[in-house]
TORPAMI-50439 format. One record per residue (C-alpha): x, y, z. Coordinates in steps of 0.5 Angstrom, whole numbers, plus 500, padded with zeros to 3 digits. Example, Ala and Ser with C-alpha at 12.3 -4.5 7.8 and 13.67 -1.06 7.14 Angstrom:
2
<r X="525" Y="491" Z="516"/>
<r X="527" Y="498" Z="514"/>
This chain:
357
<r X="500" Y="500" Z="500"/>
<r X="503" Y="507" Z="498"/>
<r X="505" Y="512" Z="503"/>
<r X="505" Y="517" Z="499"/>
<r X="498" Y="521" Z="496"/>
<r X="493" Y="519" Z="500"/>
<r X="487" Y="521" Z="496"/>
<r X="481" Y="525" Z="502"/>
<r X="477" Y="525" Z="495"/>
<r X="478" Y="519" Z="491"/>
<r X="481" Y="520" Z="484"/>
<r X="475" Y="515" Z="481"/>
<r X="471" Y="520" Z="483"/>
<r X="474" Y="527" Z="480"/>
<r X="476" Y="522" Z="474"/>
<r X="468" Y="524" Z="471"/>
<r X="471" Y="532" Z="471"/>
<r X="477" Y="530" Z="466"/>
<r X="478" Y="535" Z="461"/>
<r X="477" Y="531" Z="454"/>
<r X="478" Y="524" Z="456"/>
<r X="485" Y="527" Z="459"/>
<r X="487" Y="525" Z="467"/>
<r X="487" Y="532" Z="468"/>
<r X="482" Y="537" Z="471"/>
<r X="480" Y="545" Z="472"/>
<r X="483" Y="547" Z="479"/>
<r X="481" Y="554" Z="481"/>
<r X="483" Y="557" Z="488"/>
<r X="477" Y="559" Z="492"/>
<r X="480" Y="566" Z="492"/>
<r X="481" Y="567" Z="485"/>
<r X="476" Y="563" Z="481"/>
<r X="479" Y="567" Z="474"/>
<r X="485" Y="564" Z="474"/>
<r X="484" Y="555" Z="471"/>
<r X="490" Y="551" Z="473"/>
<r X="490" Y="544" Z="469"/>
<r X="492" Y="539" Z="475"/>
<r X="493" Y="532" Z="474"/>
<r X="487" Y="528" Z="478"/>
<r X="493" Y="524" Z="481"/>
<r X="497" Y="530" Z="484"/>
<r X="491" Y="533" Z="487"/>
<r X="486" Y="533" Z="494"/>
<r X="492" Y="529" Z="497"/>
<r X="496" Y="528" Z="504"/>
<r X="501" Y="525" Z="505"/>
<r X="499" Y="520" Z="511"/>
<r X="492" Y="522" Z="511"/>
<r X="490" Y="516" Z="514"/>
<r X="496" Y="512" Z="516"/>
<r X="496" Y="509" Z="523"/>
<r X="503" Y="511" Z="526"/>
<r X="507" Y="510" Z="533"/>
<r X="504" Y="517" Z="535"/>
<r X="498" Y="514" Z="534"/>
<r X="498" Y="509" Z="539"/>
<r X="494" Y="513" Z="545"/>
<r X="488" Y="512" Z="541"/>
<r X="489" Y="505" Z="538"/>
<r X="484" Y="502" Z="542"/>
<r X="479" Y="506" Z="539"/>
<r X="481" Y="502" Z="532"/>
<r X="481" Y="494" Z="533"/>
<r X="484" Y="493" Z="526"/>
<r X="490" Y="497" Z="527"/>
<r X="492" Y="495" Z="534"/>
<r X="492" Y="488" Z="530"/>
<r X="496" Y="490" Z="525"/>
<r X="500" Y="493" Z="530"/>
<r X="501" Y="488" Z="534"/>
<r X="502" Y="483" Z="528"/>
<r X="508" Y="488" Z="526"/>
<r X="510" Y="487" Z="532"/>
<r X="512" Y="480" Z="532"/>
<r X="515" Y="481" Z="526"/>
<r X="520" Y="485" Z="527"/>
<r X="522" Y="481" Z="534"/>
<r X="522" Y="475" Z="530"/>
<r X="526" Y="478" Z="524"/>
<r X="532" Y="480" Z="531"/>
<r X="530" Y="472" Z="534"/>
<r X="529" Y="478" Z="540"/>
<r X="525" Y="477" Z="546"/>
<r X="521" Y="484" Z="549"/>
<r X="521" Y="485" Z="556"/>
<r X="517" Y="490" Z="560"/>
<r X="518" Y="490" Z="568"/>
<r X="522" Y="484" Z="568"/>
<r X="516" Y="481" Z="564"/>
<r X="517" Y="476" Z="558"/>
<r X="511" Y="479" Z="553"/>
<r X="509" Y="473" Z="550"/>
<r X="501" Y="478" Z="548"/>
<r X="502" Y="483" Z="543"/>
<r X="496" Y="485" Z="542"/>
<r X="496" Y="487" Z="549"/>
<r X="503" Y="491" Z="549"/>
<r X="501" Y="495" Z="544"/>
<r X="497" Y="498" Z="550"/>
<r X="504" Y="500" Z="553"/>
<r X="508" Y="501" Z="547"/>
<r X="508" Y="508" Z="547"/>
<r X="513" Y="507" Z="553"/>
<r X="518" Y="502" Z="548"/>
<r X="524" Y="505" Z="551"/>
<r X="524" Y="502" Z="557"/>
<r X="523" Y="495" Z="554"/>
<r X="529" Y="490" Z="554"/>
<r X="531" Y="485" Z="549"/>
<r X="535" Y="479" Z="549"/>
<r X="536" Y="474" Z="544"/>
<r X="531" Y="469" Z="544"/>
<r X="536" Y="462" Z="544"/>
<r X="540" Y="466" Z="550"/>
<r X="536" Y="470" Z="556"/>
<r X="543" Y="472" Z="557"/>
<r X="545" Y="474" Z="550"/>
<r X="543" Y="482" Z="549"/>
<r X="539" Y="483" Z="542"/>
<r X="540" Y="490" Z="539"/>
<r X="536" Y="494" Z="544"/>
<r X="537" Y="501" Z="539"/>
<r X="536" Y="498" Z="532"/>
<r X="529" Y="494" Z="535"/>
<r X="526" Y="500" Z="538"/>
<r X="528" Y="504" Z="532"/>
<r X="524" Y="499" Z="527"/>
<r X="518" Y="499" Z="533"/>
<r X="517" Y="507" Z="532"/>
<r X="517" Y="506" Z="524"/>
<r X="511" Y="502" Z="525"/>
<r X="505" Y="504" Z="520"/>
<r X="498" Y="502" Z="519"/>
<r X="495" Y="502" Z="513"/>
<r X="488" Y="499" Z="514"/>
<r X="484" Y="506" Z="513"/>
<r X="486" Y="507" Z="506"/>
<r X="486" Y="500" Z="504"/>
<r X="479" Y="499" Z="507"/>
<r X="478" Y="507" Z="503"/>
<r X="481" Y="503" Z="496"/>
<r X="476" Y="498" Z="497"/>
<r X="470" Y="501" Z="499"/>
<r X="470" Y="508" Z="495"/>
<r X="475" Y="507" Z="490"/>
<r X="474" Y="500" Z="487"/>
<r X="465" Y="501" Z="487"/>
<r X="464" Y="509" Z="486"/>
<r X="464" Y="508" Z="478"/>
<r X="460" Y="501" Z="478"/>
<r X="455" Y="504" Z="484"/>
<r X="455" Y="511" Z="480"/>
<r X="453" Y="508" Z="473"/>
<r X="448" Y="503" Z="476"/>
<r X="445" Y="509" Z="480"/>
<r X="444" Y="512" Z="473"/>
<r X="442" Y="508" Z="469"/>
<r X="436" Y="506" Z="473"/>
<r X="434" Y="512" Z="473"/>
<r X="434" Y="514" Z="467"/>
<r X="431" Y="508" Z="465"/>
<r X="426" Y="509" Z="469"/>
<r X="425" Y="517" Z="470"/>
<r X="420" Y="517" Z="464"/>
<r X="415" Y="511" Z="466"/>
<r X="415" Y="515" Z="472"/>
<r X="413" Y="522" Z="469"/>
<r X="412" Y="526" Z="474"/>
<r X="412" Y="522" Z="480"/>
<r X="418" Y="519" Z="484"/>
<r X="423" Y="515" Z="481"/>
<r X="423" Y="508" Z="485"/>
<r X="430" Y="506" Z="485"/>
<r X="432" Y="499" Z="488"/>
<r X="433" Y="501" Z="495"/>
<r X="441" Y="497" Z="495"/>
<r X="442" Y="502" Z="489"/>
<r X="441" Y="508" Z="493"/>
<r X="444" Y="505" Z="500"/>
<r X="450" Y="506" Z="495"/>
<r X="450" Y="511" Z="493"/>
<r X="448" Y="515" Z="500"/>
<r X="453" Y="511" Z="504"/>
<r X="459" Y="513" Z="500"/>
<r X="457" Y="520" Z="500"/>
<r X="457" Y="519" Z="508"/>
<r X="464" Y="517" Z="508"/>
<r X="466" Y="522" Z="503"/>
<r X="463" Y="527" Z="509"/>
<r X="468" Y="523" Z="514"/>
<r X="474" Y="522" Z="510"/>
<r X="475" Y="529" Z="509"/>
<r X="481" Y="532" Z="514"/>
<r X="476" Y="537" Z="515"/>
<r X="470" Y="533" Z="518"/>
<r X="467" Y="538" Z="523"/>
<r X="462" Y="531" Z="526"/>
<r X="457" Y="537" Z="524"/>
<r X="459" Y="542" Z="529"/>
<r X="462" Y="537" Z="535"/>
<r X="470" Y="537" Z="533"/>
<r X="470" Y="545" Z="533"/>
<r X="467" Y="544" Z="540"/>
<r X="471" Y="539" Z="543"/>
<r X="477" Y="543" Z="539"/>
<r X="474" Y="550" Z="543"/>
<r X="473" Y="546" Z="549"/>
<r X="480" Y="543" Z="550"/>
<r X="482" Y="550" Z="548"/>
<r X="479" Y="553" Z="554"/>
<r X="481" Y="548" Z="559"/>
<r X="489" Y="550" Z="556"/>
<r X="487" Y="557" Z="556"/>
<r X="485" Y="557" Z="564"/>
<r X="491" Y="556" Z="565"/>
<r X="495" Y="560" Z="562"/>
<r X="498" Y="555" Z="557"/>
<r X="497" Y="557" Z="549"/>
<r X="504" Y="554" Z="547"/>
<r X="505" Y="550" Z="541"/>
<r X="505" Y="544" Z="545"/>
<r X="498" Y="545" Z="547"/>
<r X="495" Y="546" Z="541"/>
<r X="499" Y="541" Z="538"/>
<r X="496" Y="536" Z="542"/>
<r X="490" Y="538" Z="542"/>
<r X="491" Y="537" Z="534"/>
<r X="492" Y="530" Z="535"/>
<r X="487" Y="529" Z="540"/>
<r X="482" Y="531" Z="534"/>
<r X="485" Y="527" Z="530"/>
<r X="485" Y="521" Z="533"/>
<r X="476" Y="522" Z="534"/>
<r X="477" Y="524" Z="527"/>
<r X="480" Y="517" Z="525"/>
<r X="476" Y="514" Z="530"/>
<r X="469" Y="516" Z="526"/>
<r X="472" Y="514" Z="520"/>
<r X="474" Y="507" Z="523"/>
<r X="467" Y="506" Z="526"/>
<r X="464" Y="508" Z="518"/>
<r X="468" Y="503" Z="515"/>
<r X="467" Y="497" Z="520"/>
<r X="461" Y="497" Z="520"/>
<r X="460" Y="499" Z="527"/>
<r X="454" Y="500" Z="531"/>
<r X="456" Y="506" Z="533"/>
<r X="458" Y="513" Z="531"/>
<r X="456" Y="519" Z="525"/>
<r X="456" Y="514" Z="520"/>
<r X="452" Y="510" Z="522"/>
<r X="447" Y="515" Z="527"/>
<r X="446" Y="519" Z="521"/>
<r X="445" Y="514" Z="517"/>
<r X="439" Y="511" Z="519"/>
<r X="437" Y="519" Z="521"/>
<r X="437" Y="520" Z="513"/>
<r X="434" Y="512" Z="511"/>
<r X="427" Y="514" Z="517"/>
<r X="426" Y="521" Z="514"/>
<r X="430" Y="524" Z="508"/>
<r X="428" Y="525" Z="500"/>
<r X="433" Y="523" Z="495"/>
<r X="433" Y="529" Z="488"/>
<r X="436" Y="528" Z="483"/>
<r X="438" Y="535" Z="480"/>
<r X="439" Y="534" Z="472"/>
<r X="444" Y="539" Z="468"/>
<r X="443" Y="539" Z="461"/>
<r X="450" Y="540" Z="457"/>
<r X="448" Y="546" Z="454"/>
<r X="445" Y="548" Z="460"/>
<r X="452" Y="548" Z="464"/>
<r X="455" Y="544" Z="469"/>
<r X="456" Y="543" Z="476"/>
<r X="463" Y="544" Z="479"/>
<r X="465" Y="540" Z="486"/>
<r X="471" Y="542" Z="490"/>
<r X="475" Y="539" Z="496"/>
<r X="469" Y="539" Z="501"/>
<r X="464" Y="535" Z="495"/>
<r X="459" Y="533" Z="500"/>
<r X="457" Y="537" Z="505"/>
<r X="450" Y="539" Z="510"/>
<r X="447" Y="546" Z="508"/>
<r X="443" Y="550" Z="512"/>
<r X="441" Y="557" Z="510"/>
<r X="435" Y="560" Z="514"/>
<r X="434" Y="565" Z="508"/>
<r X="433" Y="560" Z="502"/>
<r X="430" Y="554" Z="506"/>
<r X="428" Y="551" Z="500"/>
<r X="436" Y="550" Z="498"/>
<r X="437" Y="546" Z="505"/>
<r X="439" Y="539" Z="504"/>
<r X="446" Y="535" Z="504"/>
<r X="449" Y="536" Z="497"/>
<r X="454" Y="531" Z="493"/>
<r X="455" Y="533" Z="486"/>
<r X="455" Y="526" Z="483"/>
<r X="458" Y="528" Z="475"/>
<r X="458" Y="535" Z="472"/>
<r X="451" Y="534" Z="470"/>
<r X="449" Y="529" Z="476"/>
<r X="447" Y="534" Z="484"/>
<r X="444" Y="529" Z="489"/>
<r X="441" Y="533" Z="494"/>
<r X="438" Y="529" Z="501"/>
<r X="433" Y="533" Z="504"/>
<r X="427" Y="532" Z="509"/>
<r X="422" Y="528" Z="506"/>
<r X="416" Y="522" Z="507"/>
<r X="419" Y="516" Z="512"/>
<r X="422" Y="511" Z="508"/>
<r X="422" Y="514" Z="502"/>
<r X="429" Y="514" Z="500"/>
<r X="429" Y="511" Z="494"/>
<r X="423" Y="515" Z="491"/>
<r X="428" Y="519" Z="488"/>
<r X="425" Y="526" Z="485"/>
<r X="428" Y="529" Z="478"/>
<r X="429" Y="536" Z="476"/>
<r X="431" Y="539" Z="470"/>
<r X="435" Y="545" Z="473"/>
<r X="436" Y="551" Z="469"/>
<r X="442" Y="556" Z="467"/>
<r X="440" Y="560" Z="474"/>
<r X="439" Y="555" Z="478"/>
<r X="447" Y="551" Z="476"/>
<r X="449" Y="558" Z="478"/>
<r X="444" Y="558" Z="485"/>
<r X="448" Y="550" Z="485"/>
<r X="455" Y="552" Z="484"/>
<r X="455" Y="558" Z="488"/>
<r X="453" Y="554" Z="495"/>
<r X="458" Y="548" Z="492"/>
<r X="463" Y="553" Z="492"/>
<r X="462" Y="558" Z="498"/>
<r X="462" Y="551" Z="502"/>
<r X="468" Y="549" Z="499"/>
<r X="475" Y="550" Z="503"/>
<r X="481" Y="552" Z="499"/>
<r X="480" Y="548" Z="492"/>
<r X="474" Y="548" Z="487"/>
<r X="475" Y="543" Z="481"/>
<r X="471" Y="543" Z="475"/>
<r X="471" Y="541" Z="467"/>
<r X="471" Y="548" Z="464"/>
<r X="477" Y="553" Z="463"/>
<r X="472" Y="559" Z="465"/>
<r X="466" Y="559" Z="470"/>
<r X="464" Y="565" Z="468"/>
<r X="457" Y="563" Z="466"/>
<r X="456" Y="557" Z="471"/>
<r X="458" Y="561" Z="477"/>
């Protein structure tokens, strides 16, 4: 698995703004949407180590079961690779899984050579190889989840649609519920895998409220925002872990039900010659707007022609899909809400936006 570019919006996902079939896209900084930068799709809207799991991690590895099996699996690896044996306050560990626990305080451990207690293994060398542990169970997961089924999801969803929008003229589209169950569940875990996941308002909270805490006595040093970066981090990492196994806790799967008893499905639809809808760095988002109340819902541009919105709706309706025909107002309506939630990045297909936003 690569260290390198971790992608928090997946490329199989930008790959429907590619430029003239290329594997480029129209990249436009949200303060200067004059100036249009052709960026690779590979080259864009990563981090490095976005979801890597490492050694500085481990005080919030119990929270992710997966990566402390890893973990410890790497473990046993590197002292078999030494034929070393640990110990911990004079304790042989014979259970990995459990000194992962108390990895982060590997200095103090000792190593003797496993065909000889009295034999010292290379203490200096074994902890230098235990801190470069790295897990990379979220992207794996992620590459398996969105990455391999988006495209395949995405034109199933489509498909359905479009043959079915005309034997439903002027109703609700009924679409297979797993289909839409899809496509809904994949736009929840692009809200999650994005670094600035805000937990719809709870991370600035937590981040305001240990802050303060700091605050009160007198501590504003990096050190201290720092580590409340990393504490962020870890609830950040801990929601997404929760979304991709499957748990019976956490936003994705609270959230989800919240949409699956009560939220409708629309399709927007814009035509080629009408324009297109652009995305950004932020591409599924929830807006709130108390002036225009008709505009509220979760937004997720699908393609440049393609905008779902989920919005309050019948219960257990979620698969009765609406499906407007948007006009050229209405595209630079869209846009705009797309663009002003965005963080820094906004991407299209077109070289000038003029006419769409």
């Amino acid at each position: 698995m690569s260290v390198k570019n971790q992608h928090f919006i997946p490329q199989v996902y930008l790959k429907h703004w590619n430029v003239n079939g290329a594997e480029q896209v129209y990249c436009y900084k949200k303060g200067n949407l004059s100036e249009a930068v052709p960026k690779n799709i590979s080259k864009i809207l990563c981090q490095s180590h976005t979801y890597t799991i490492g050694y500085d991690d481990c005080f919030f590895i119990d929270f992710l079961p997966e990566a402390k099996k890893d973990f410890s699996n790497q473990l046993e690896r590197i002292l078999r690779e030494y034929s070393a044996v640990a110990y911990f306050d004079g304790k042989e560990i014979k259970d990995f899984y459990a000194a992962i626990d108390y990895l982060h305080r590997v200095d103090e451990w000792d190593f003797r050579k496993s065909s000889d207690f009295h034999l010292l293994a290379p203490k200096k060398a074994i902890v230098a190889r235990i801190k470069e542990i790295r897990s990379y169970i979220l992207e794996s997961r992620l590459d398996n989840y969105v990455e391999k089924k988006w495209s395949q999801s995405l034109n199933l969803f489509l498909q359905q649609l479009n043959d079915r929008k005309d034997l439903y003229e002027n109703e609700q589209i009924d679409i297979d519920s797993a289909v839409v169950d899809e496509i809904v569940s994949t736009m929840l875990i692009f809200m999650c895998r994005n670094p600035a996941f805000d937990c719809l308002g709870v991370f600035p909270w937590i981040k305001d409220f240990l802050l303060s805490a700091f605050n009160e006595q007198n501590d504003k040093s990096e050190e201290t925002i720092s580590i409340v970066n990393k504490q962020l981090r870890g609830a950040w990492l801990s929601q997404l872990y929760k979304a991709l196994y499957s748990s019976d806790t956490g936003f994705f799967v609270s959230f989800y039900s919240a949409l699956k008893r009560r939220a409708q499905a629309t399709i927007i639809y814009c035509p080629t010659d009408t324009g297109s809808f652009i995305t950004s760095d932020n591409p599924a988002f929830s807006y709130i707007d108390a002036t225009k109340p008709t505009y509220n819902a979760i937004y997720f541009p699908l393609t440049p022609q393609y905008l779902l919105l989920i919005g309050n709706g019948e219960k257990y309706s979620l698969n009765k899909v609406d499906y407007k025909i948007v006009s050229k107002k209405g595209v630079i309506n869209f846009n705009s809400i797309i663009c002003n939630m965005a963080y820094e990045k906004i991407i299209s297909n077109r070289s000038k936006l003029d006419d769409v936003l």
